[in-house]
LOFINU-418026 format. One record per residue: residue number from 1; residue in one letter; x, y, z of N, C-alpha, C in turn. Coordinates in steps of 0.2 Angstrom, whole numbers, plus 5000, padded with zeros to 4 digits. Layout:
N
NUM_A_X_Y_Z_X_Y_Z_X_Y_Z $
...
//
This chain:
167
1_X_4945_5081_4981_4939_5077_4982_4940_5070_4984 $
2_X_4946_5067_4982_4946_5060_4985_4949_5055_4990 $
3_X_4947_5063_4996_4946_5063_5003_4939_5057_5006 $
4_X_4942_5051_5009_4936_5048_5012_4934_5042_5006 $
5_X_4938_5040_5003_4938_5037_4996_4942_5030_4999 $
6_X_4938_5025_5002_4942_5017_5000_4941_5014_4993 $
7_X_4947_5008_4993_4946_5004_4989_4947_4998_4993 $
8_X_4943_4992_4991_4943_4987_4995_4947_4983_4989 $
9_X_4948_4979_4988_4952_4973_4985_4951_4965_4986 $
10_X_4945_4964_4984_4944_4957_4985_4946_4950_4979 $
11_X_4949_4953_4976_4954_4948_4970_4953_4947_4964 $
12_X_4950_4943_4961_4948_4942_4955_4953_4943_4950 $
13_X_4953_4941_4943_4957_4942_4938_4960_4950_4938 $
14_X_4957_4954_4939_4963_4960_4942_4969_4958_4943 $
15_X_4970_4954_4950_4975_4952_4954_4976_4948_4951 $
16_X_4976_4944_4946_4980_4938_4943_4988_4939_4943 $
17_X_4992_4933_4944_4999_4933_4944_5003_4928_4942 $
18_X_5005_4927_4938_5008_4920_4934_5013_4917_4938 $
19_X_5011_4911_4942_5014_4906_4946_5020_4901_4944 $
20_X_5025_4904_4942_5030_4897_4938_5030_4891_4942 $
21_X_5029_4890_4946_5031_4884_4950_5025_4879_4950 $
22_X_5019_4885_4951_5012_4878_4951_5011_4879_4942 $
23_X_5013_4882_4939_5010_4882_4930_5002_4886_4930 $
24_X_5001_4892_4934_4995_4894_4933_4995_4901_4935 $
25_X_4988_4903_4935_4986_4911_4938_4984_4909_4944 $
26_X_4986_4914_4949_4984_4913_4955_4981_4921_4958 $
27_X_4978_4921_4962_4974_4929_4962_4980_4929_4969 $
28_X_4983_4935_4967_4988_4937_4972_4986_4940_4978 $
29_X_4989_4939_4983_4986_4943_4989_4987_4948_4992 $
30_X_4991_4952_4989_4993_4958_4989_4990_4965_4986 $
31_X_4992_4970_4985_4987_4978_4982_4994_4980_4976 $
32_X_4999_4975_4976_5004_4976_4971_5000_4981_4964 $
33_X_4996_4977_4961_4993_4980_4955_4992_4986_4957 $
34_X_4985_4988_4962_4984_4994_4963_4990_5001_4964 $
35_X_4994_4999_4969_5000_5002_4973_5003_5002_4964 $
36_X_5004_5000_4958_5007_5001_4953_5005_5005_4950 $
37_X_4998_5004_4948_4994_5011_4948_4994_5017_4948 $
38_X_4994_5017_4957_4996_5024_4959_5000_5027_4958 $
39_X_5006_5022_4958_5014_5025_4958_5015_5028_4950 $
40_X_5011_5026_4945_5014_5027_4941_5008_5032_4934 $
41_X_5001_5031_4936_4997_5035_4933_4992_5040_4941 $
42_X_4991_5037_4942_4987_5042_4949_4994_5048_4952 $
43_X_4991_5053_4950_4998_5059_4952_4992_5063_4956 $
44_X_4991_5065_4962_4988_5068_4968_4992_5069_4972 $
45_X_4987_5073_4979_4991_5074_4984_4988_5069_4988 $
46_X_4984_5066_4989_4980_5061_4992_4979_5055_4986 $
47_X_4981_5048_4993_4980_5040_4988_4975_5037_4994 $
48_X_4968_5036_4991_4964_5030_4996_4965_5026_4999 $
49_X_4963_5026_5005_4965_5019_5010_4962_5013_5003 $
50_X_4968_5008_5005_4966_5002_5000_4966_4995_5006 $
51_X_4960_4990_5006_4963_4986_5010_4962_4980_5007 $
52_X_4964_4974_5008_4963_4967_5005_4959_4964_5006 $
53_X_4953_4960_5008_4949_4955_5009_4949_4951_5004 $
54_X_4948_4944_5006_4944_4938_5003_4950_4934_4998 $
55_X_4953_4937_4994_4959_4935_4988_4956_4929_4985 $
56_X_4950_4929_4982_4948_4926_4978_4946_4926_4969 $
57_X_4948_4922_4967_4943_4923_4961_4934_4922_4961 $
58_X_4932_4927_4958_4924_4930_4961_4919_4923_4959 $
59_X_4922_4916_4956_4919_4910_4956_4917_4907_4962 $
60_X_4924_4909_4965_4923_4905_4971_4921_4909_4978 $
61_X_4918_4916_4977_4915_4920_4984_4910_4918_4984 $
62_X_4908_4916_4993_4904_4913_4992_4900_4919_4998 $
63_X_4893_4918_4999_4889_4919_5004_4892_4924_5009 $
64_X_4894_4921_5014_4899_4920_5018_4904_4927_5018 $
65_X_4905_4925_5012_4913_4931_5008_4908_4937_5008 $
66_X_4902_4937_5003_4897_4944_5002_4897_4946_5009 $
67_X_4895_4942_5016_4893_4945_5022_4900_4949_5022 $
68_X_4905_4947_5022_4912_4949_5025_4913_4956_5022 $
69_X_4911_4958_5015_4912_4963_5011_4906_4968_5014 $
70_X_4900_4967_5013_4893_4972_5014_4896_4973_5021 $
71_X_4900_4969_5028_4902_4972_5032_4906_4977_5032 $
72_X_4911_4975_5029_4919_4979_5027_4914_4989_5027 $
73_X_4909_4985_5020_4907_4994_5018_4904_4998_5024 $
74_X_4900_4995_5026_4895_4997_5031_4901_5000_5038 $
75_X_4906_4997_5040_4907_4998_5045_4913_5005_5043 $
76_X_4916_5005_5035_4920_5010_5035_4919_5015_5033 $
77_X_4921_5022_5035_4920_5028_5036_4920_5031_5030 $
78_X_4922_5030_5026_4921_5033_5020_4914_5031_5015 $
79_X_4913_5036_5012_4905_5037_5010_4906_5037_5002 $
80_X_4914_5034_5000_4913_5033_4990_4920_5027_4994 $
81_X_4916_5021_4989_4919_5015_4989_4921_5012_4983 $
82_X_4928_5009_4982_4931_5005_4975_4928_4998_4979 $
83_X_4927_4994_4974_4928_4985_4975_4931_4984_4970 $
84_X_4936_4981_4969_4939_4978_4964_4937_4970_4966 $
85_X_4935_4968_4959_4931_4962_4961_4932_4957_4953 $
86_X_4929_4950_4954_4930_4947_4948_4923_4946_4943 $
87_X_4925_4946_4937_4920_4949_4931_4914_4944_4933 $
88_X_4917_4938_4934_4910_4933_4933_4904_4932_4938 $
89_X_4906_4934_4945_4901_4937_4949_4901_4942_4952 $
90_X_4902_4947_4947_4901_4954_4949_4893_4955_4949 $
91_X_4889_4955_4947_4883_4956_4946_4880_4954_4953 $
92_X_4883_4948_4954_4878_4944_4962_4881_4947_4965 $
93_X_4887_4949_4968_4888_4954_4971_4886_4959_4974 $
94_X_4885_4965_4967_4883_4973_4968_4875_4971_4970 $
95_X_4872_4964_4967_4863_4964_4968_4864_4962_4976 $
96_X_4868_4959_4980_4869_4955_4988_4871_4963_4991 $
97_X_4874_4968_4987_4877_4975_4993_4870_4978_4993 $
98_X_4867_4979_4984_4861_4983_4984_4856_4981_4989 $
99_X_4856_4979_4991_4850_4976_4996_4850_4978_5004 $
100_X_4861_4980_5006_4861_4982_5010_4864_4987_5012 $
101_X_4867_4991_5008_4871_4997_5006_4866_5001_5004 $
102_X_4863_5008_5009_4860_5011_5005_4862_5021_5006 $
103_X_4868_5019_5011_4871_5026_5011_4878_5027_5010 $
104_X_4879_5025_5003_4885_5025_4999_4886_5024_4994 $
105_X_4891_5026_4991_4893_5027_4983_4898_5020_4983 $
106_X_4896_5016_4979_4901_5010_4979_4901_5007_4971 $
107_X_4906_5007_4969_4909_5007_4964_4912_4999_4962 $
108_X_4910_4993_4961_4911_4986_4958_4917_4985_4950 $
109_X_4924_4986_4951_4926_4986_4946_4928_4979_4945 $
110_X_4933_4977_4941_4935_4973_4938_4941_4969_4932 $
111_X_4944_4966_4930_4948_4966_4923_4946_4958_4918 $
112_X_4944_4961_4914_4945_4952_4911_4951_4948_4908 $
113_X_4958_4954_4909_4964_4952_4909_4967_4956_4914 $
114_X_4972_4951_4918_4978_4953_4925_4978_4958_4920 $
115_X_4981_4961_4927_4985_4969_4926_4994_4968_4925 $
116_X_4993_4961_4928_5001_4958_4927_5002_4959_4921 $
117_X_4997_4955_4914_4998_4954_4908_4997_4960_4904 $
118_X_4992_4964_4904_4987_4969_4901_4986_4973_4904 $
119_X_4989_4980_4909_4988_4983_4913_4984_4988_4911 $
120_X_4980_4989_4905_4978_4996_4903_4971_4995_4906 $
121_X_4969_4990_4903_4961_4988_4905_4960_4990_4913 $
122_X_4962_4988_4917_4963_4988_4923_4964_4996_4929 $
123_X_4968_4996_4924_4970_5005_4924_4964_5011_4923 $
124_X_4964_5009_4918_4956_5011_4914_4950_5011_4919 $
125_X_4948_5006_4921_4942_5004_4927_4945_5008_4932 $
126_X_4948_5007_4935_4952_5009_4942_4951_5019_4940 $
127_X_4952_5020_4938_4955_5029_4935_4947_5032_4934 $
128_X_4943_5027_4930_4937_5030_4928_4931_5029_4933 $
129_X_4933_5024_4940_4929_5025_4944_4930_5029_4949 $
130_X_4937_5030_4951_4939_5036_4954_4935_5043_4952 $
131_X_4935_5046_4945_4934_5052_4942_4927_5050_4946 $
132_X_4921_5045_4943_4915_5046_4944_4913_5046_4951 $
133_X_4916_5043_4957_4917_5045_4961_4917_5051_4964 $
134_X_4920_5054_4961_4924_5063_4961_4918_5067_4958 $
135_X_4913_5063_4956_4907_5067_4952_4902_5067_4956 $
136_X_4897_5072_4955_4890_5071_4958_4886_5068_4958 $
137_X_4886_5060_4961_4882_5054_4960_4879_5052_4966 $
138_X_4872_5051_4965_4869_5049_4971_4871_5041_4974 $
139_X_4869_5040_4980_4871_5034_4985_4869_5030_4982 $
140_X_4871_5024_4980_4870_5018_4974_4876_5012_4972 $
141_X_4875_5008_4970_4879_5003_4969_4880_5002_4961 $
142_X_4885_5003_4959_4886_5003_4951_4892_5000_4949 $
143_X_4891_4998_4944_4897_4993_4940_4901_4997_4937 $
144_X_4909_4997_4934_4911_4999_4931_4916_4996_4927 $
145_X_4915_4995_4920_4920_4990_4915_4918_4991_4908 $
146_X_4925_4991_4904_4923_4991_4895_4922_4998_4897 $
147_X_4922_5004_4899_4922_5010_4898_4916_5014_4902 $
148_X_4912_5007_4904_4905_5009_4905_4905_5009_4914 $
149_X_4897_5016_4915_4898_5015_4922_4890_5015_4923 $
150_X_4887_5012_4926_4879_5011_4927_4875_5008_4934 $
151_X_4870_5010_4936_4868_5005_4942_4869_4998_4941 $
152_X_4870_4995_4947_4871_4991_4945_4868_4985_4941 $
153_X_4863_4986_4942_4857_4983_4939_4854_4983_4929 $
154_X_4859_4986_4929_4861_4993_4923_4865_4989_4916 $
155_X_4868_4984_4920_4876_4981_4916_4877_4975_4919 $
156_X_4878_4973_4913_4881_4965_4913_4886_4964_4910 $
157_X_4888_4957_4911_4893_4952_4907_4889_4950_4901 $
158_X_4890_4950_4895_4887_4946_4888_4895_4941_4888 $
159_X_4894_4935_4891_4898_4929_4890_4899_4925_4881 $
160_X_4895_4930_4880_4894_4928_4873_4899_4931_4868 $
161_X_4901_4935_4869_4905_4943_4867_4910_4944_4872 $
162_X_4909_4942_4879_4914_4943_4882_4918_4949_4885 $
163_X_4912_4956_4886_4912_4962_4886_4907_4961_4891 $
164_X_4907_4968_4897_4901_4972_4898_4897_4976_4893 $
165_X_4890_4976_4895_4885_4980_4892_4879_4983_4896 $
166_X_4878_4989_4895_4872_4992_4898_4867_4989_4895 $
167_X_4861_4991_4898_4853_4986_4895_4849_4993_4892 $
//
């Protein structure tokens, strides 16, 4: 079933990477994290086209970036979609697709720790978006993190707690 399955990759703390030389996290620009993934929890006969856009932290996508991505979806052939994207604007985001995405299953994941540092978290999103994909879900934009999967409109960040939450 995870025939026609992208994953897009547009950065965020997922991809964080600990930079010795500058003293910081950088959002890598590589599919390293996901490619580790697969190699080593994803056991199939079939792995998703995966591609990179944007490599940013989700602070700084801007307008611009949204058009880049809502292009990316629309123009690719696959009809169930990953984004791997950053916790803090994931919500403007999936609200900027939901308005233009309306014949696809697309799935907004994310980590609030790298998979460099914390892999499970990250693991966990990536693994349980996949399955829900794999299920019988209508055309929709939906968030997936902390265990949860919902419209998009469905789930947020509580910055107060520091978790996703359904409403």
């Amino acid at each position: 079933m995870t025939k026609k399955l992208q994953i897009i990759n547009t950065g965020g703390t997922f991809n964080k990477i600990y930079i010795p030389l500058k003293g910081r996290l950088d959002v890598s620009n590589t599919n390293n994290a996901i490619k580790n993934i697969f190699k080593n929890v994803y056991k199939t006969n079939f792995t998703p086209s995966v591609d990179a856009i944007i490599h940013k932290d989700s602070l700084d996508i801007t307008k611009d970036d949204r058009k880049i991505l809502a292009k990316s979806i629309i123009n690719s052939k696959a009809k169930r979609i990953i984004i791997i994207h950053g916790t803090d604007t994931m919500n403007k985001t999936a609200k900027y697709l939901s308005t233009r995405i309306k014949n696809k299953k697309v799935v907004l994941i994310g980590a609030m720790q790298p998979f460099s540092y914390e892999p499970i978290e990250a693991t966990a999103s990536l693994m349980m978006a996949i399955g829900f994909l794999n299920s019988k879900v209508k055309n929709n934009i939906y968030i997936c993190m902390n265990g949860l999967i919902n419209k998009h409109n469905k789930i947020q960040k509580n910055y107060k707690k520091g978790v996703f939450e359904c409403q």
